[in-house]
Backbone as JSON, one array per atom type, in Angstrom:
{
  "sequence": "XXXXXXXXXXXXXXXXXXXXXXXXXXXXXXXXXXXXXXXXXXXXXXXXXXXXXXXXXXXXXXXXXXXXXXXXXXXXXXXXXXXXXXXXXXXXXXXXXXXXXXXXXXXXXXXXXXXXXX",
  "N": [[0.83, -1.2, 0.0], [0.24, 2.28, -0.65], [0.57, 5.06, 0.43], [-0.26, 8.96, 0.1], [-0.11, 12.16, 1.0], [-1.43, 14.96, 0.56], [-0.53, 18.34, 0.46], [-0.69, 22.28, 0.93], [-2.47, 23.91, -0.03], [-4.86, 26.32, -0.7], [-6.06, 29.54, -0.53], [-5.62, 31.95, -3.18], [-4.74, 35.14, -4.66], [-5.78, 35.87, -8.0], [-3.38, 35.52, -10.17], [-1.42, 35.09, -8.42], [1.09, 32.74, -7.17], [1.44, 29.36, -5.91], [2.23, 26.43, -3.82], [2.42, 23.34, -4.17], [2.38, 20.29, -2.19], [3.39, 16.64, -2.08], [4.09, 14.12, -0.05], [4.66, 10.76, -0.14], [4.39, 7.35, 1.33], [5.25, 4.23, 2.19], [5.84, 2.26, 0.64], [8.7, 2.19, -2.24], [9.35, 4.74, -4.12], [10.22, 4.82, -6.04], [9.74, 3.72, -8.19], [7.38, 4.53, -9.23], [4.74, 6.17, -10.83], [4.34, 9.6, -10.92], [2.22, 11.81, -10.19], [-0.43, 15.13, -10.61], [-3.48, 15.62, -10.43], [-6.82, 17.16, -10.83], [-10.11, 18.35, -9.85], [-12.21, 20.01, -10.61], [-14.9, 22.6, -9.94], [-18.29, 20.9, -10.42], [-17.13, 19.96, -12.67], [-14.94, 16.28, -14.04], [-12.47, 15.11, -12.94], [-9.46, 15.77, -14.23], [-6.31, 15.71, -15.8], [-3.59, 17.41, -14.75], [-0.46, 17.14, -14.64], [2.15, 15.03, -14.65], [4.94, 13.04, -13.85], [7.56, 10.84, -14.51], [9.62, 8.4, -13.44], [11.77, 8.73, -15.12], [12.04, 11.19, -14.8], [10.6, 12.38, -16.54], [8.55, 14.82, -17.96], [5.04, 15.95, -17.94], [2.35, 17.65, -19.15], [-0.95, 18.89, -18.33], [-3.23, 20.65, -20.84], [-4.09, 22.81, -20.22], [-2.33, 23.96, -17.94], [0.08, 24.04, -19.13], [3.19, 25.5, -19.34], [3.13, 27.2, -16.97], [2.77, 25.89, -14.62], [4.68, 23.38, -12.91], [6.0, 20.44, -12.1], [7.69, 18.71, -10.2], [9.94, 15.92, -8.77], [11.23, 13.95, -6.06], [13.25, 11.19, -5.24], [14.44, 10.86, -3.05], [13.26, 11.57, -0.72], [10.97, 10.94, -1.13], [8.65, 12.45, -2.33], [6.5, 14.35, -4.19], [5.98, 17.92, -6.16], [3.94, 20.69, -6.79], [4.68, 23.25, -8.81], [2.65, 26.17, -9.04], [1.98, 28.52, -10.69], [0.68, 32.29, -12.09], [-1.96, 31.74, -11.6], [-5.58, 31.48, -12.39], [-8.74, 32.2, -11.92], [-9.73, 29.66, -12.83], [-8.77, 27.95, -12.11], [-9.31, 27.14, -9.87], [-9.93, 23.99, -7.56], [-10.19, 21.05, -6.21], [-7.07, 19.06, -5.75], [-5.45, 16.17, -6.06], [-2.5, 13.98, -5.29], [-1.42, 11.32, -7.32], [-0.53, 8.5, -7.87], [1.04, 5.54, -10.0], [2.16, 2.83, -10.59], [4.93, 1.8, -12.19], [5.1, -0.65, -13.38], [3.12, -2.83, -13.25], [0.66, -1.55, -14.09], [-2.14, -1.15, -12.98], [-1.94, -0.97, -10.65], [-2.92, 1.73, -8.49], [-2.53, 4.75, -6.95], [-4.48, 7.46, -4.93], [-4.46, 10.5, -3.05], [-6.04, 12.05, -0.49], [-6.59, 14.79, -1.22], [-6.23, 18.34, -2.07], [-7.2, 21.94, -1.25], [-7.96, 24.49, -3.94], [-7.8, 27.65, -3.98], [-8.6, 30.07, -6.25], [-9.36, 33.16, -5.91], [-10.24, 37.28, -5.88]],
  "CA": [[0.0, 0.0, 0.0], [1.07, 3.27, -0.71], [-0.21, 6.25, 1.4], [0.1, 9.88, -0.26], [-0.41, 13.09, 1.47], [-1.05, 16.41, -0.3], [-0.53, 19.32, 1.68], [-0.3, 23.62, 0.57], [-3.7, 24.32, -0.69], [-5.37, 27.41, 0.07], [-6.97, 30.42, -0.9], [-4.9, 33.31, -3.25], [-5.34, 35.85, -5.54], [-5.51, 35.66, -9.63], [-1.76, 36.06, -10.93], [-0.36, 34.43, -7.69], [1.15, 31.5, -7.05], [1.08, 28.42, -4.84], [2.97, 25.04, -4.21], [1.22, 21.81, -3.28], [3.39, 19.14, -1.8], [2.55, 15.64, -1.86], [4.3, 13.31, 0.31], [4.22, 9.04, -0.26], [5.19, 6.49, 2.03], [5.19, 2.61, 2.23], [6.39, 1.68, -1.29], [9.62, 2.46, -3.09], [8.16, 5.69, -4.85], [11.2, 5.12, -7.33], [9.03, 2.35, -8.87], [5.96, 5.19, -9.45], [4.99, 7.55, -11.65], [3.43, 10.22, -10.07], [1.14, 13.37, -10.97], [-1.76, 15.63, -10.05], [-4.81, 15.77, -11.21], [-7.97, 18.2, -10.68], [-11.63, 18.26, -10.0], [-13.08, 21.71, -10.92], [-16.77, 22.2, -9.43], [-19.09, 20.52, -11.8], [-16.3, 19.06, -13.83], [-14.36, 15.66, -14.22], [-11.05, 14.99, -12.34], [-8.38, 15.5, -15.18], [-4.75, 15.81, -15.55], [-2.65, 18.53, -14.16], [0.76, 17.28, -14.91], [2.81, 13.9, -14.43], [6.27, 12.93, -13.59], [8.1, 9.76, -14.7], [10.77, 8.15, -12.78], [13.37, 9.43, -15.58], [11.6, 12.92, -14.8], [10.04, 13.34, -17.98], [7.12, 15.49, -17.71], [3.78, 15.68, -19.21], [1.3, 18.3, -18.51], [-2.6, 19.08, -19.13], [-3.03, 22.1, -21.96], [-4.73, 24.34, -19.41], [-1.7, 24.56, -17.23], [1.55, 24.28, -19.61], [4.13, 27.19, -19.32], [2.27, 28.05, -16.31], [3.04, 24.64, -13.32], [5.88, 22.68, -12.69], [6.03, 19.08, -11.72], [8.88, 17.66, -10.02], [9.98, 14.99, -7.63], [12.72, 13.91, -5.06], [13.09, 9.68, -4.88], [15.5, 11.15, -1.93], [12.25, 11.9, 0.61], [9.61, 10.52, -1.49], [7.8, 14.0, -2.52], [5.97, 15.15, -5.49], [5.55, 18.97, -5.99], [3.44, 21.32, -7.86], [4.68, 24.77, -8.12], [1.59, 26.76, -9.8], [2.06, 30.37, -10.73], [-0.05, 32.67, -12.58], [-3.27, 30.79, -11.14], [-6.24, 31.64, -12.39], [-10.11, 31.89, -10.95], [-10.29, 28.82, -13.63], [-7.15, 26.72, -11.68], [-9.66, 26.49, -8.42], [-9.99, 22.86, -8.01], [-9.22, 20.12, -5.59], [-5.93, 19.04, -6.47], [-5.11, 15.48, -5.96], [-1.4, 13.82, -5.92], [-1.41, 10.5, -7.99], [0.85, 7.41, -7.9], [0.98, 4.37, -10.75], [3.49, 1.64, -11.01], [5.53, 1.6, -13.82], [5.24, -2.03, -14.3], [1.99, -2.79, -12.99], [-0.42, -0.1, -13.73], [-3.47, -1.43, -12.07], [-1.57, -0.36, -8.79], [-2.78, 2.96, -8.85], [-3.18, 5.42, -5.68], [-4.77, 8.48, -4.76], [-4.1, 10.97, -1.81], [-7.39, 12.81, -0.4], [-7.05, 16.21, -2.08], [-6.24, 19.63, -1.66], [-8.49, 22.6, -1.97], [-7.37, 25.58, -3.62], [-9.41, 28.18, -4.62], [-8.37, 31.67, -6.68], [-10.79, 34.56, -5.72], [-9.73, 37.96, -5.32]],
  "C": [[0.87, 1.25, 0.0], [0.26, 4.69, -0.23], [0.48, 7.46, 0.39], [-1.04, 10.93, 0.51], [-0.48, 14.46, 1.48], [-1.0, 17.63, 1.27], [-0.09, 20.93, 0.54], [-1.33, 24.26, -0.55], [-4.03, 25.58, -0.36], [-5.73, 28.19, -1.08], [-5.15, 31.78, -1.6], [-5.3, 34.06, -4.51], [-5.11, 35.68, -6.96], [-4.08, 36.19, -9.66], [-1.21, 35.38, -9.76], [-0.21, 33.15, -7.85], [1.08, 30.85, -5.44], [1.86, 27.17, -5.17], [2.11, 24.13, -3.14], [2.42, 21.4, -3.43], [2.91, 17.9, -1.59], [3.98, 14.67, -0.98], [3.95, 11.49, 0.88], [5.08, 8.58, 0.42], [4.43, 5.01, 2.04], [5.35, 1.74, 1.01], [8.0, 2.43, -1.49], [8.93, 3.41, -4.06], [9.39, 5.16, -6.12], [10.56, 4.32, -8.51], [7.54, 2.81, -9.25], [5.95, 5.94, -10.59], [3.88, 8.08, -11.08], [3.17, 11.48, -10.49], [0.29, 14.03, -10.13], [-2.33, 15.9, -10.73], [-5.9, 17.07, -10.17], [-9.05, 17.99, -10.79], [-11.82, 19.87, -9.72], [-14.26, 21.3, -10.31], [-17.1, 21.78, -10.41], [-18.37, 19.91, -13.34], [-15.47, 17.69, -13.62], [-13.29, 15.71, -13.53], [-10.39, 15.04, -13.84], [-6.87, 15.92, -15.1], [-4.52, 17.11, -15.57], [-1.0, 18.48, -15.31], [0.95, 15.28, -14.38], [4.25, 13.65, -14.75], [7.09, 11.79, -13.52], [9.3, 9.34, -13.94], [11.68, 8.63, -13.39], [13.06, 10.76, -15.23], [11.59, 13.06, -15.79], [9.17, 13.6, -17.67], [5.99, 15.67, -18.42], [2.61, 16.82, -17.92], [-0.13, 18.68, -19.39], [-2.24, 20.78, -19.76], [-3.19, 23.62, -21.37], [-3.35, 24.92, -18.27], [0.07, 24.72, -17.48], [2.11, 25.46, -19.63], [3.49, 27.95, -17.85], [2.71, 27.17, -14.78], [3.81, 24.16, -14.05], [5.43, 21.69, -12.07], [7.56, 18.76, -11.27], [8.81, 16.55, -8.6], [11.06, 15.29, -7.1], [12.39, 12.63, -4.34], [13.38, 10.24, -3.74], [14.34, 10.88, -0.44], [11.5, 11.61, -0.06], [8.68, 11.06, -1.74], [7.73, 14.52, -3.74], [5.76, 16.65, -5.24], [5.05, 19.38, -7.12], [3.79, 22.64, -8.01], [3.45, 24.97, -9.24], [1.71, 28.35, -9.99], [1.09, 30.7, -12.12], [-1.31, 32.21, -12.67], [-4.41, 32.42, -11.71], [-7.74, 31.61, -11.94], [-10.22, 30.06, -11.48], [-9.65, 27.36, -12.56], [-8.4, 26.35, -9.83], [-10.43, 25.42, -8.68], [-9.87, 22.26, -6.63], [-8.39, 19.48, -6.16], [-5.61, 17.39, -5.72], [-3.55, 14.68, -6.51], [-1.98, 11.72, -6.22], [-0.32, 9.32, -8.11], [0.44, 5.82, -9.22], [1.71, 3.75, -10.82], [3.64, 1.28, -12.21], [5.3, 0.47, -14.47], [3.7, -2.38, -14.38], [1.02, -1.93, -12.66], [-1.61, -0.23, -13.46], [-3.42, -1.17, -11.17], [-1.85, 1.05, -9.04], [-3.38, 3.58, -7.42], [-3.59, 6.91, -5.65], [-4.58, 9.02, -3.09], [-5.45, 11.37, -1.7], [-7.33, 14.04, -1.08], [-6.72, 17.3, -1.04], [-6.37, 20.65, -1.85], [-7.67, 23.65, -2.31], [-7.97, 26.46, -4.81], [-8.19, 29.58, -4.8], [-9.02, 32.31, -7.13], [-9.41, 35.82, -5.59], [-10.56, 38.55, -3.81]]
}
């Protein structure tokens, strides 16, 4: 089992930024590939971004040139930096784990809210 624990949600204004942190434990994360995804009100969970064990990156259209994805096998921690957030970017933000080999292993953290009002 693999536990993940988002954390650095919150409330800020259009044009700022924000970093979510996800921290996983009880697996070998080196053996993951790991992302965040998004649930807008009234919309679908969909991809954010994702981060391959070589650190290749892959991000959704709405937030390229705009969030960062990286990791650190070292402590087992996904991050999101997010800048230039828009009203559009408020979401719950969930961090994501899949096994490279076996991708039926797939985990979710609970979510973390983060809303841009002025």
């Amino acid at each position: 089992q693999v536990q993940l624990v988002e954390s650095g949600g919150g409330l800020v204004q259009p044009g700022g930024s924000l970093r979510l942190s996800c921290v996983a434990s009880g697996r070998v994360m080196s053996m993951y590939r790991m992302g965040w995804y998004r649930q807008r009100p009234g919309h679908e969970r969909e991809l954010v971004a994702t981060v391959a064990v070589s650190g290749q990156t892959n991000y959704g259209d709405s937030v390229k040139d705009r969030f960062v994805i990286s990791r650190n096998n070292g402590n087992d921690t996904v991050s999101l930096q997010m800048n230039s957030l828009e009203p559009e970017d408020t979401a719950d933000y969930y961090c994501n784990a899949v096994h490279v080999v076996f991708g039926s292993e797939v985990y979710w953290g609970k979510g973390t809210q983060v809303i841009v009002a002025s």
